[in-house]
N, C-alpha and C positions, 0 to 999 in steps of 0.2 A: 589417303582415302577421305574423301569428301564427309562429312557428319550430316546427319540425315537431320531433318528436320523436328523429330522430335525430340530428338537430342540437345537440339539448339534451343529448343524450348524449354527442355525441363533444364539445361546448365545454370541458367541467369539466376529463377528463385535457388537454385542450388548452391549457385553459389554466397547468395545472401543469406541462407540457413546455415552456411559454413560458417562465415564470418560470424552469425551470432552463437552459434553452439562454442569456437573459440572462446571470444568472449566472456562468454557465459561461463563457461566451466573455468575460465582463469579466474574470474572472478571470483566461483565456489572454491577452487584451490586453494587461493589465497587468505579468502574468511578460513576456511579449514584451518591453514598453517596458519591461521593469529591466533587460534582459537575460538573464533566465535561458536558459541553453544546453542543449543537450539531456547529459542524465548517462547515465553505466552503459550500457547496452544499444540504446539509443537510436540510438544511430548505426548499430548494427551490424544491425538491422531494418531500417533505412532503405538502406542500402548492399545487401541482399537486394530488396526493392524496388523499386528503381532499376534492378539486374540484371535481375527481370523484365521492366519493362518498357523500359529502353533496350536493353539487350546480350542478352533472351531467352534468360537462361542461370540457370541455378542453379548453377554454378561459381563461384567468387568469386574468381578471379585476376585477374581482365577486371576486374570493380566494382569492386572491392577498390583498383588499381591507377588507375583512372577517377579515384576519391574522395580521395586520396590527392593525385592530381596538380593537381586542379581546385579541392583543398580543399574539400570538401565534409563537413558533417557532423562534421568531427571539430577545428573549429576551426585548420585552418594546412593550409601545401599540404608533402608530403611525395614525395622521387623515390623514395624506399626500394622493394624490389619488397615486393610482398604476402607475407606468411610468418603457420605458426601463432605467433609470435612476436610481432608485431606488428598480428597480426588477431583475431578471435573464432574463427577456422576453424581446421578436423582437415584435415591431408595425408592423403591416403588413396591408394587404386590410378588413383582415376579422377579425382585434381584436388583443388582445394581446395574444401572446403564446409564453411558456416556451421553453427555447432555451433547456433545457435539455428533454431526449429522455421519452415518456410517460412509458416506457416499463416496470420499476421499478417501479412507481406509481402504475400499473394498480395491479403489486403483490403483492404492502404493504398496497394497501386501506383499503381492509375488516379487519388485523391485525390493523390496526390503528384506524379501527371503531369500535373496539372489547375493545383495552386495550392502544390505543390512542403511542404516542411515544415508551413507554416501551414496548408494544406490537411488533411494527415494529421491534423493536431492536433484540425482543425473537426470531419472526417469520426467520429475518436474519441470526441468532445462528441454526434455524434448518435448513436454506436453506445449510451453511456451512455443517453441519453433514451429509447430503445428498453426500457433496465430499469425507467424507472418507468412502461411502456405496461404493460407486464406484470407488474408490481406493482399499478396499476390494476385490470387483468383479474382477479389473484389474487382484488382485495379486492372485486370483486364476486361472488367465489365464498365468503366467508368475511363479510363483511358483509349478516346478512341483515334482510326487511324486522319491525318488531315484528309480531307476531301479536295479537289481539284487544284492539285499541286505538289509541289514537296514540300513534305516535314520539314520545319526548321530543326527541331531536334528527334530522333527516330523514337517509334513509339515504347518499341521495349527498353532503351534509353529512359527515357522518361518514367516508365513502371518501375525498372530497379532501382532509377533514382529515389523515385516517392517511398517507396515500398520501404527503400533501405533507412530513407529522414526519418522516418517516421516511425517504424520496427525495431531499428537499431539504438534504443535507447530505453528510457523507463516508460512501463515499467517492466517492459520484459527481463532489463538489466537494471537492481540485481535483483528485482522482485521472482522472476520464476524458480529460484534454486529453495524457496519459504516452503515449508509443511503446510501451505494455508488453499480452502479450496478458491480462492478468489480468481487466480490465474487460469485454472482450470475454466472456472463458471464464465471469465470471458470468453475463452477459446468457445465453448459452448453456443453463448450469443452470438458470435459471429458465424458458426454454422449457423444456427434458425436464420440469422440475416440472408445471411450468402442462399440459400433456398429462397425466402420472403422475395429476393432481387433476382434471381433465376427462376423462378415457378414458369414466367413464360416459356422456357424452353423447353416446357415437359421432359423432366429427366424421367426414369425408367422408373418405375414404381417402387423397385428395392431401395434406391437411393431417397426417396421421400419416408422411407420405416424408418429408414438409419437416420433423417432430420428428426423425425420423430422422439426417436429414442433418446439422440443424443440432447435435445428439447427437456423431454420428460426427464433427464437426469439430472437436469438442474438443481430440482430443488430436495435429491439425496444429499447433494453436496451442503446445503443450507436452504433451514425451509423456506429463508428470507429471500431466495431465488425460485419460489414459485410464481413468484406475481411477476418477474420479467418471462419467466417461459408460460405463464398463460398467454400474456401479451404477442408474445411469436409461435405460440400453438395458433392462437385467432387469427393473426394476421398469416398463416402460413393457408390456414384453412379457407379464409375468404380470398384470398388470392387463388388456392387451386379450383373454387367454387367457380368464381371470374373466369379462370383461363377455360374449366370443361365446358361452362354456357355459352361462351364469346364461339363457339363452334368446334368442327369435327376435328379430328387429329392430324395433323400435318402430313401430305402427302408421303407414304413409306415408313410412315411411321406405327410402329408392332401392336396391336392389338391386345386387349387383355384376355385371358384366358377367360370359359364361361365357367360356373360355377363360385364358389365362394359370395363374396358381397353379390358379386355380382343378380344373381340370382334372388337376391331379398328383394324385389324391385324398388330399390331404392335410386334416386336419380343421380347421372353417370359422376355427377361435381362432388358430389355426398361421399360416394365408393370412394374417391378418390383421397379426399379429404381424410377421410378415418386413418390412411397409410399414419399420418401425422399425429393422429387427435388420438389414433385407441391405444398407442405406445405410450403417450403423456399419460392420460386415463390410467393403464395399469400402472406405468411406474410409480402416480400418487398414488394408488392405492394401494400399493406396498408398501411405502411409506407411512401411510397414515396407519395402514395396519399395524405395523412396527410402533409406532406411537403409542399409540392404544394399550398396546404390549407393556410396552416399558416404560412409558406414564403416564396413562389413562387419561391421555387427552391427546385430539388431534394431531395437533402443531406442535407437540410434540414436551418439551420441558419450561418454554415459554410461556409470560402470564405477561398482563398490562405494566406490570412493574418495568419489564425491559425497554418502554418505549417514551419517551419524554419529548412533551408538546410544549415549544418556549422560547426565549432567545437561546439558548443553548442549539437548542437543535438548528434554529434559522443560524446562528457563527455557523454549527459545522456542515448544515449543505453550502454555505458560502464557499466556506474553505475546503472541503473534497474539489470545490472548481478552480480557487484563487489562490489559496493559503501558499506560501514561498515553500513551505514544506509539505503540507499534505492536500495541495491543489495539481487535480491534472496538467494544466495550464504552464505552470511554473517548473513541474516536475519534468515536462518536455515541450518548451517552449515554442517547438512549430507546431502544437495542437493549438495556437492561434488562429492559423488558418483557417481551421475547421469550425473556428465561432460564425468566420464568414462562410466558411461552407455549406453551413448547415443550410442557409436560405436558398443558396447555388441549388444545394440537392432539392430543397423542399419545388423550387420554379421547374425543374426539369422531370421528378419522380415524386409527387406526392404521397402515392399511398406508401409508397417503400420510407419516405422519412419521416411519417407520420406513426409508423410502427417504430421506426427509429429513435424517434424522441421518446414514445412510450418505452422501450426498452431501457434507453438513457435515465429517463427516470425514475423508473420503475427499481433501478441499483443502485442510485444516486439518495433517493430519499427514507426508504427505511432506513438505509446505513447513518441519515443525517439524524434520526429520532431515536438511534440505539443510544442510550444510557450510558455504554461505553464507548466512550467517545472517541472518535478514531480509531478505533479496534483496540485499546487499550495497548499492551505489550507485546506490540508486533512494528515490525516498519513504516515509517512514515509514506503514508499514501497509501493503505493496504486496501481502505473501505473505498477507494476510488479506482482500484485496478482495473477490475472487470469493466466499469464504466469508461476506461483508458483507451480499454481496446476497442470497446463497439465504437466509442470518439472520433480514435483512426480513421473509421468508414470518412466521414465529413473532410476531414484533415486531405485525405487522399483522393477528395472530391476536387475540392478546393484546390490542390498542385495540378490536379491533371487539368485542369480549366486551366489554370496557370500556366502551364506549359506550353497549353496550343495559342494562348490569345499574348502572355509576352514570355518568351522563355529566356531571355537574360534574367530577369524578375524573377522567374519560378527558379534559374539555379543558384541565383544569390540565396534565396529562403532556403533552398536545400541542402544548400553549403552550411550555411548559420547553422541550422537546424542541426547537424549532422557533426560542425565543430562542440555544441551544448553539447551531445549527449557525449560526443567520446572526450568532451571535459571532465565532467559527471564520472563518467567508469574509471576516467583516471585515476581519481579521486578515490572513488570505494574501493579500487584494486590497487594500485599501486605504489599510493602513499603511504612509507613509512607510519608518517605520526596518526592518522585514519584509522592505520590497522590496526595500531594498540593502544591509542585512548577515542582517538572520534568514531569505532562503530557506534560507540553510545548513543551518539547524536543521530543516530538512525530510526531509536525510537522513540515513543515518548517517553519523557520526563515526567519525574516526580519529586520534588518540587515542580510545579511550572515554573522554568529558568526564564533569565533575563532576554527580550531581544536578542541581545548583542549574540550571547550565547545559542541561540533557538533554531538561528539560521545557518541551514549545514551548506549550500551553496553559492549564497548570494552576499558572505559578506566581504566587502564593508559595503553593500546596496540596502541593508536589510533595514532599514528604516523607511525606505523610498516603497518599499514591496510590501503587499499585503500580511499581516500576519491576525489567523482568526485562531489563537490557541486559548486564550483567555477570556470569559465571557464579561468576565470585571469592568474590561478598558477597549473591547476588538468593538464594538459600535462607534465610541469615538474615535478611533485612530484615523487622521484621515485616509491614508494611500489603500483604505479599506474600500472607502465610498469613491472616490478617485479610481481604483483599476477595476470596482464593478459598475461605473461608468462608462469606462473603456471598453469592457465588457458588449454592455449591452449596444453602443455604436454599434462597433462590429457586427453585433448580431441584426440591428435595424438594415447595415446597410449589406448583409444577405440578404437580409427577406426582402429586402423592398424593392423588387427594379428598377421603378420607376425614381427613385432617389438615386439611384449606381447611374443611370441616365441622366442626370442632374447634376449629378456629383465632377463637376469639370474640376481642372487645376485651381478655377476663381474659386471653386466652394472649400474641395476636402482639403485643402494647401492650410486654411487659418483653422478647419476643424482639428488634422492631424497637429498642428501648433498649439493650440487651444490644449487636446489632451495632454500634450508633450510638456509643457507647461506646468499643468494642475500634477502630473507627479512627479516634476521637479521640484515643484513650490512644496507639497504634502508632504516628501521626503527632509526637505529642509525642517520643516516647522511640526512634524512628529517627533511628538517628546514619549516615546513608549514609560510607563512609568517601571520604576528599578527597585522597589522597596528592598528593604533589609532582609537576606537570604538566612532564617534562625535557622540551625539544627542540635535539637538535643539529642544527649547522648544516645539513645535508640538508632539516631539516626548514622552516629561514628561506630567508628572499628575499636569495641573496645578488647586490648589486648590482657587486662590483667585488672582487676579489685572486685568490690562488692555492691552490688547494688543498692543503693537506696533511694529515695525521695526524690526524683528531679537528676539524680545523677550516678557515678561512680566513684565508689572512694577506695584508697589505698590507704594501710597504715600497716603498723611492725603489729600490731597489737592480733588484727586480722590475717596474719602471715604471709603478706604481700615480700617479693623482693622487690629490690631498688629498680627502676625501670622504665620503660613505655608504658603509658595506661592507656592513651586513645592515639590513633589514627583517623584520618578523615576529614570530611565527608568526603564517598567516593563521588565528585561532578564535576562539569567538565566548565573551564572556564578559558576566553581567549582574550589576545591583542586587551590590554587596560589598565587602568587603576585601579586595585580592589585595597578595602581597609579590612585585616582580616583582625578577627576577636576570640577570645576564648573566654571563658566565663568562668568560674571556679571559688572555691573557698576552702579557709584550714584555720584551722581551730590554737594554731601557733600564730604568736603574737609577729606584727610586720617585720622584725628585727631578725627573724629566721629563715632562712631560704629551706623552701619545700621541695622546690622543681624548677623543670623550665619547660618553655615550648618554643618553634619554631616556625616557620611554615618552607612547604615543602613542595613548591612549583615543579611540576615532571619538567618541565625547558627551560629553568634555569636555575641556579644556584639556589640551595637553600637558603633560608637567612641566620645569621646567627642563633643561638639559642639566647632565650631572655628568661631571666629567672622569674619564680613565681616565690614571692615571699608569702611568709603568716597572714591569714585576714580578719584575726580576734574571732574567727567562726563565723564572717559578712561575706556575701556573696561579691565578688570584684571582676571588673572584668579588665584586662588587659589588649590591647591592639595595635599592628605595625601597621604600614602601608607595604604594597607588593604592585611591583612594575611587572607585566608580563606585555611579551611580543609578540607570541606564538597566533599564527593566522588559525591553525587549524586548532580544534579547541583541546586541550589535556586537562590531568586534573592538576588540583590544589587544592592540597591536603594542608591540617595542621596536626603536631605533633606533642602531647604534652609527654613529661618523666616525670618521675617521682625519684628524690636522690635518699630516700628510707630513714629521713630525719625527722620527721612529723609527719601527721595525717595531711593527707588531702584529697579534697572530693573536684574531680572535673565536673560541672555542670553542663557543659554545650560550648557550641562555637557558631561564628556568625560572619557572612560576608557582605560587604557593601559595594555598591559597583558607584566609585567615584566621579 
């Protein structure tokens, strides 16, 4: 029996939403089965959560004190009462409340009262798949069919291919399975888009509340997402302004009932408009009300402190676009495309990429001037997600032009494109060494590591590739100034037409060389600087002694047995020469052996142990060299004992990258 035409329509995005919820959830299984626990903010969402729906409260003394006692969430059970101290929450007049936004709570409750943690996680995996329905949607608005002739390549061909380069990679994978509202608040932007780009079709009135609303809920999720959904409140509202005065309703098309706005005589653009503007309207002022509540200020637990105006902030809007690890760009390298796109879109649809770039930025630049930089302990690329996806839009501008003007070219890029990401996934899912030392490399560091070490995809490139982690050295580096050169070509020769008209074989042939060149050259002659990696004991696993001054010490006297005193540092090092040191002193003259240490590569053989004699009570430091090979980064640890013949105090240990 023949499949009906709707059917064949909704199969293709179907079957693209399959492929990623696969994915997706192998993905989640896998971090599950390594362990990975939930980081950074994650618990403190969930512990909001749980208050709504077991204790029906948005006070956080009660949950707070719940999770704590039950262990829940945060790894161990704790009696301590709840305090800003010990929790993510502001003391205020009326109680304790969570500095982070309810908004995400209020989505992931019922999933987490369903199937608890893994639940929330699944739930988050479909709110994701939701972005490539509407990515789909976009790309029937931007892929259109050929005119006067046949298609070289057929148009839903074309959609599921872009759709799929483009969706099928970060950050939906593995960024959708994260406790964070970021995922969400792009899904979000892409509805007000997807409205902003359809308004001319006058959809039915219901369908412009629900833009609205879903608009207005942005900035429950974070209030730092008010100011892209002002931006697509305005731009939703002067477009339906536009379409009601450009004339009457399209022949056959329903009428609104009389009464309600209607009836205010308010003009017919205005009525319409409010569908959008009075949902925004109340949902902030629930919000703000809630503020006010729980701490007696607007915006809620935020002051001028959270926001830094510097070269800090110029590295990291840099690097949400470039960075090898927390740049859109780099994180899914056919959003290339989309740099040229963007001018494609702006020559064809101005007001719609005009609200576009505001949107773009509008996510892009508070997140560049927060204080915590990169969203601190969360996944690399977190603070550029949302802006990932509204990207997309451009990206999937840019292939469907490509498609119809040379489509050998458009499926070479989709192939590339489509080989990065399911490299990428291989990587975070089904790498042995990945799953139990390199998720680390997923977030940020502290220490800020080496290069060599910094780059979870690209090495051995990662010299050649942007890196803006460090505010110390990322202005000099050249392949900084180098790929945001490249950059903004790209972006000139979108906007400009009249240069893409100019631009024959003679011109772009020695400019493409020229670039191709400068970050060959910047890659060679970037010398990223390596200084000396110190960590005092604070920093190692200390297994057994007493603390003192700078260190820990062991002695019979203090009732120490014979043993391990430190482990550590837990960090991840790869492919090198490192000279490792341990630092120590004992109060027994050189001529007595105190101890020994070792070091202790997860990929390859320990090294002997080497004793630690007497240091007349002088601080001495001791160090081997260590060959490691491992591509993917583990750690390297060092080990000291104590054999309970004399005191001694470990001080610290220290790496060098040779």
């Amino acid at each position: 029996m023949p499949c009906s035409p709707r059917f064949r329509a909704a199969a293709v995005p179907a079957g693209i939403l399959l492929l990623y919820l696969v994915a997706a959830l192998t993905t989640l299984h896998a971090w599950q089965s390594a362990g990975f626990t939930l980081t950074g903010d994650e618990p403190h969402y969930l512990v909001i959560a749980r208050g709504i729906l077991v204790d029906h409260t948005l006070e956080q003394t009660v949950p707070y004190r719940e999770a704590f006692a039950q262990g829940l969430f945060f790894g161990g059970v704790s009696t301590e009462p709840p305090t800003p101290a010990n929790t993510h929450a502001y003391l205020g007049p009326n109680g304790l409340f969570n500095i982070h936004n309810v908004g995400l709570p209020l989505l992931i409750a019922l999933p987490y009262g369903a199937l608890g943690v893994v639940g929330v996680k699944v739930f988050l995996v479909l709110v994701g798949g939701v972005a490539l329905i509407l990515l789909w949607k976009i790309s029937g608005v931007f892929v259109r069919p050929v005119e006067g002739g046949r298609a070289v390549v057929g148009r839903t061909v074309v959609r599921a291919v872009t759709v799929g380069a483009v969706g099928l990679g970060m950050p939906l994978l593995p960024g959708a399975n994260q406790v964070f509202p970021d995922i969400p608040a792009g899904v979000l932007c892409l509805v007000g888009l997807y409205g902003v780009l359809t308004v001319v079709r006058r959809p039915p009135v219901w369908r412009e509340v629900l833009t609205g609303i879903a608009v207005g809920y942005l900035p429950l999720l974070q209030i730092k997402f008010a100011l892209p959904a002002l931006v697509l409140v305005v731009a939703l509202a002067v477009a339906i302004v536009r379409r009601e005065t450009a004339g009457a309703p399209p022949q056959g098309a329903q009428q609104e009932p009389r009464g309600g706005l209607r009836g205010a005589g308010l003009p017919r653009g205005l009525r319409r408009a409010a569908a959008v503007v009075v949902p925004f309207v109340v949902l902030l002022s629930i919000l703000f009300a809630y503020n006010l509540y729980a701490f007696s200020n607007l915006t809620g637990p935020y002051d001028s402190g959270a926001f830094e105006v510097g070269p800090a902030a110029l590295m990291s809007f840099a690097g949400l676009v470039i960075d090898q690890n927390q740049g859109l760009l780099f994180q899914s390298p056919i959003a290339f495309a989309g740099v040229v796109g963007a001018g494609l879109m702006f020559a064809r649809r101005r007001s719609f990429t005009l609200a576009w770039v505001l949107v773009l930025l509008a996510l892009l630049v508070p997140n560049a001037l927060l204080a915590n930089e990169y969203g601190g302990y969360s996944l690399n690329g977190r603070f550029q997600w949302p802006a990932a996806l509204v990207f997309a839009v451009a990206t999937i501008f840019a292939l469907g032009r490509l498609a119809a003007a040379r489509p050998v070219a458009w499926a070479v890029v989709s192939a590339v494109g489509q080989a990065v990401s399911a490299g990428f996934w291989a990587l975070l899912t089904l790498s042995p060494t990945f799953l139990e030392f390199g998720g680390r490399l997923l977030y940020r560091q502290d220490p800020l590591p080496w290069l060599l070490e910094y780059s979870v995809f690209y090495f051995p490139l990662q010299n050649a590739l942007p890196a803006l982690y460090d505010p110390v050295w990322a202005a000099g580096f050249p392949p900084n100034t180098v790929w945001a050169v490249v950059v903004l070509v790209l972006l000139v020769v979108g906007f400009a037409p009249g240069i893409r008209r100019r631009m024959t074989r003679r011109l772009w042939m020695p400019v493409a060389a020229t670039l191709a060149t400068a970050v060959v050259v910047a890659g060679l002659v970037a010398n990223p600087p390596t200084p000396p990696r110190d960590y005092p004991v604070s920093q190692l696993v200390v297994l057994q002694g007493s603390a003192v001054a700078g260190g820990v010490s062991v002695s019979r006297a203090s009732g120490q047995e014979p043993g391990t005193v430190t482990e550590g540092p837990i960090t991840l090092v790869r492919a090198g020469t490192y000279t490792v040191s341990v630092t120590y002193r004992s109060a027994a003259p050189s001529s007595v052996v105190v101890g020994s240490w070792q070091a202790l590569p997860a990929h390859a053989d320990a090294t002997p142990p080497e004793v630690l004699a007497g240091t007349g009570g002088e601080a001495v430091t001791v160090s081997r060299v260590v060959e490691l090979t491992n591509v993917v980064p583990a750690t390297l640890q060092v080990r000291t004992s104590w054999n309970g013949v004399a005191q001694l105090t470990v001080l610290g240990a220290t790496f060098r990258l040779d």
